[in-house]
C-alpha positions as CSV (number, residue, x, y, z in Angstrom):
1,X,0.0,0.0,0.0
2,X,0.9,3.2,-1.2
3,X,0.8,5.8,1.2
4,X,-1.0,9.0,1.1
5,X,0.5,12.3,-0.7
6,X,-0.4,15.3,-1.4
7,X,-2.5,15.9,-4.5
8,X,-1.1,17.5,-7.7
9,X,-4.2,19.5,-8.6
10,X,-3.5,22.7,-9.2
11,X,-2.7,25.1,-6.4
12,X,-4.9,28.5,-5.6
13,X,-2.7,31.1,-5.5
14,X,-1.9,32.8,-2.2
15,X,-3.1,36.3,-1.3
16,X,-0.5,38.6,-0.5
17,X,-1.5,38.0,3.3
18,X,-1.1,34.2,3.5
19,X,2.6,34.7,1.2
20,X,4.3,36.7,4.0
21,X,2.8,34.0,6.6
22,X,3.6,31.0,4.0
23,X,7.2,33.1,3.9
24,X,7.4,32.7,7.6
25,X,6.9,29.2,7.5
26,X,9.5,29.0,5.0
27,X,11.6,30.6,6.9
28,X,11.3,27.9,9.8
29,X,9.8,29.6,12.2
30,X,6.2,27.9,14.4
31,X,3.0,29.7,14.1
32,X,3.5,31.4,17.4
33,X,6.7,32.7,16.5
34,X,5.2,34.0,13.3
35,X,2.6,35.7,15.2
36,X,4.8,37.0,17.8
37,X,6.7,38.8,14.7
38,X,3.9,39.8,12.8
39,X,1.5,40.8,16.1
40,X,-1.4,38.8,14.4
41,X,-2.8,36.8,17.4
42,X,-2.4,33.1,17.0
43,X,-5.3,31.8,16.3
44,X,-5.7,34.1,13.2
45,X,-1.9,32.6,12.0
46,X,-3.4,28.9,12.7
47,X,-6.0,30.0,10.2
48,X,-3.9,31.2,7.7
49,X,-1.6,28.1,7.7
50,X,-5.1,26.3,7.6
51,X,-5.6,28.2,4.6
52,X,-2.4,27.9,2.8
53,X,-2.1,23.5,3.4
54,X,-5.7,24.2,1.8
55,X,-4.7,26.1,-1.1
56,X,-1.5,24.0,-1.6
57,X,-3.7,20.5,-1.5
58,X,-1.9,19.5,1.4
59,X,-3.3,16.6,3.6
60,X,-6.0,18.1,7.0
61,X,-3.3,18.2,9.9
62,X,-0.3,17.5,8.2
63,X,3.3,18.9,9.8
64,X,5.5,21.9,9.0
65,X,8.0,19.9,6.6
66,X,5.5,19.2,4.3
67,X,3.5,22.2,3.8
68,X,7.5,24.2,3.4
69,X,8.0,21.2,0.8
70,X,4.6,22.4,-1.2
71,X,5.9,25.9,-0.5
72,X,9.3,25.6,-2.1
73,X,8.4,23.2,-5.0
74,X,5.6,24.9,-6.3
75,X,7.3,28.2,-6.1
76,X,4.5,30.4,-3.7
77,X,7.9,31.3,-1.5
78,X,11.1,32.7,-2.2
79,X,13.4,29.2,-2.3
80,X,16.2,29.2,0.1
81,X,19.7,29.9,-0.6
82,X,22.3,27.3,0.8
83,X,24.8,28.8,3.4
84,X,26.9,25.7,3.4
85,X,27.6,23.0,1.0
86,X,25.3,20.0,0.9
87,X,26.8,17.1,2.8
88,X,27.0,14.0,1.0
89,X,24.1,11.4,1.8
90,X,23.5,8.8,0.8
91,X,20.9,6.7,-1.4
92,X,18.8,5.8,1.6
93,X,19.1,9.2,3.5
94,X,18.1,11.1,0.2
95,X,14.7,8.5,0.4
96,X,14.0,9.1,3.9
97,X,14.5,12.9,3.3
98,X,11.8,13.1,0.5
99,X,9.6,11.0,2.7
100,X,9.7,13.7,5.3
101,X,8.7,16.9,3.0
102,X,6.3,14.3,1.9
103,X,4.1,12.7,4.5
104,X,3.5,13.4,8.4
105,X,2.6,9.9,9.9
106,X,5.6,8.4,11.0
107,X,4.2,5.4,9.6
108,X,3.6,7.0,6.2
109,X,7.7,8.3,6.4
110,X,9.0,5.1,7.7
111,X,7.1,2.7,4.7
112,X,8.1,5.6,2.0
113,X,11.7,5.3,3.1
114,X,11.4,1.7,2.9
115,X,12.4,1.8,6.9
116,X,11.4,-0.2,9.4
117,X,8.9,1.7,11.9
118,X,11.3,0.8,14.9
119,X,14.0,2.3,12.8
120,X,12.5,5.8,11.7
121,X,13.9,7.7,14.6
122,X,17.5,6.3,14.9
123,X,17.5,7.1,10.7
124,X,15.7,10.5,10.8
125,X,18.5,11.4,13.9
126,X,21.7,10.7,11.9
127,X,19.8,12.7,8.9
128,X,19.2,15.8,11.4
129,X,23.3,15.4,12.5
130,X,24.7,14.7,9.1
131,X,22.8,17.6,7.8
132,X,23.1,19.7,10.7
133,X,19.4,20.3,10.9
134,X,18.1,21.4,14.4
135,X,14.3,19.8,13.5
136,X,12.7,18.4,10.1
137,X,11.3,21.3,8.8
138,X,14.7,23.2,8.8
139,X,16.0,19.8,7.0
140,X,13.7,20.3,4.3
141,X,14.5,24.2,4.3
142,X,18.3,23.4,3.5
143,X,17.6,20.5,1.4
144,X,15.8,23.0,-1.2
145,X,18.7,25.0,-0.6
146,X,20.9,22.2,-1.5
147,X,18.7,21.6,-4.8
148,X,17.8,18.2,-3.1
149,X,14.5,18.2,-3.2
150,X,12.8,20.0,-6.5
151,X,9.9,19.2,-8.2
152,X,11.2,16.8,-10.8
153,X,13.0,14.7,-7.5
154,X,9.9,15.0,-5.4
155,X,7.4,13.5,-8.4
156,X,10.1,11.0,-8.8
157,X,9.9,10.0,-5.7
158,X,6.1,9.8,-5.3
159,X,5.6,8.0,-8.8
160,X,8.4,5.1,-7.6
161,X,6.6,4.8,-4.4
162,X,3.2,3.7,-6.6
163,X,4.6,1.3,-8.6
């Protein structure tokens, strides 16, 4: 079984009010931290990232990494510039990292990686050290930066997983 993605209908565009929140998030930073920048209270900035996974087609409730992924590879954000150069990973690390800009449900990450459950974390923690990544969505920040994860790589990915 295949798990679930994101959809590949076509995305609404942003207003110019959920870009500078969706820019936050590609920036890294939580919803409260966004609203503690932008003084927006934080329930209107959990609405507005409501509305952006809704206008990016992204699964109800799913996590940080993968609505930054949708950000970056469908070009509503400014993509990230590298500051350092990409480490080398491997095969298997370059899997698991698509599967985190690509599903939530550790379940959903560790059958995309083609991981056992019990061995997600230990994986997803050398990934984070070898990358130097304090949390997942920051992984997936400098992995765009890197040119590791663009469009082409991430439909790859999701049209190997069907077969």
């Amino acid at each position: 079984m295949t798990p679930p993605v994101t959809t590949s209908a076509p995305t609404t565009p942003l207003t110019p009010t959920l870009q500078r929140v969706a820019q936050h998030l590609a920036n890294g930073l939580a919803p409260q931290e966004i609203a503690t920048q932008t003084g927006l209270s934080a329930v209107t900035v959990r609405q507005y990232v409501r509305d952006i996974r809704e206008s990016l087609h992204c699964p109800p409730r799913c996590k940080p990494p993968v609505i930054v992924h949708r950000l970056f590879a469908l070009q509503q954000v400014a993509s990230p510039t590298a500051d350092r150069p990409a480490p080398g990973l491997g095969s298997d690390q370059l899997l698991l990292l698509k599967a985190v800009a690509e599903h939530s449900d550790a379940r959903d990450i560790a059958v995309a990686a083609k991981l056992a459950p019990a061995d997600l974390r230990a994986a997803l923690d050398q990934l984070l050290a070898d990358t130097g990544a304090q949390d997942t969505t920051q992984l997936v920040i400098l992995a765009h930066g890197w040119n590791l994860l663009t469009a082409a790589q991430a439909h790859a990915t999701r049209s190997g997983a069907s077969q």
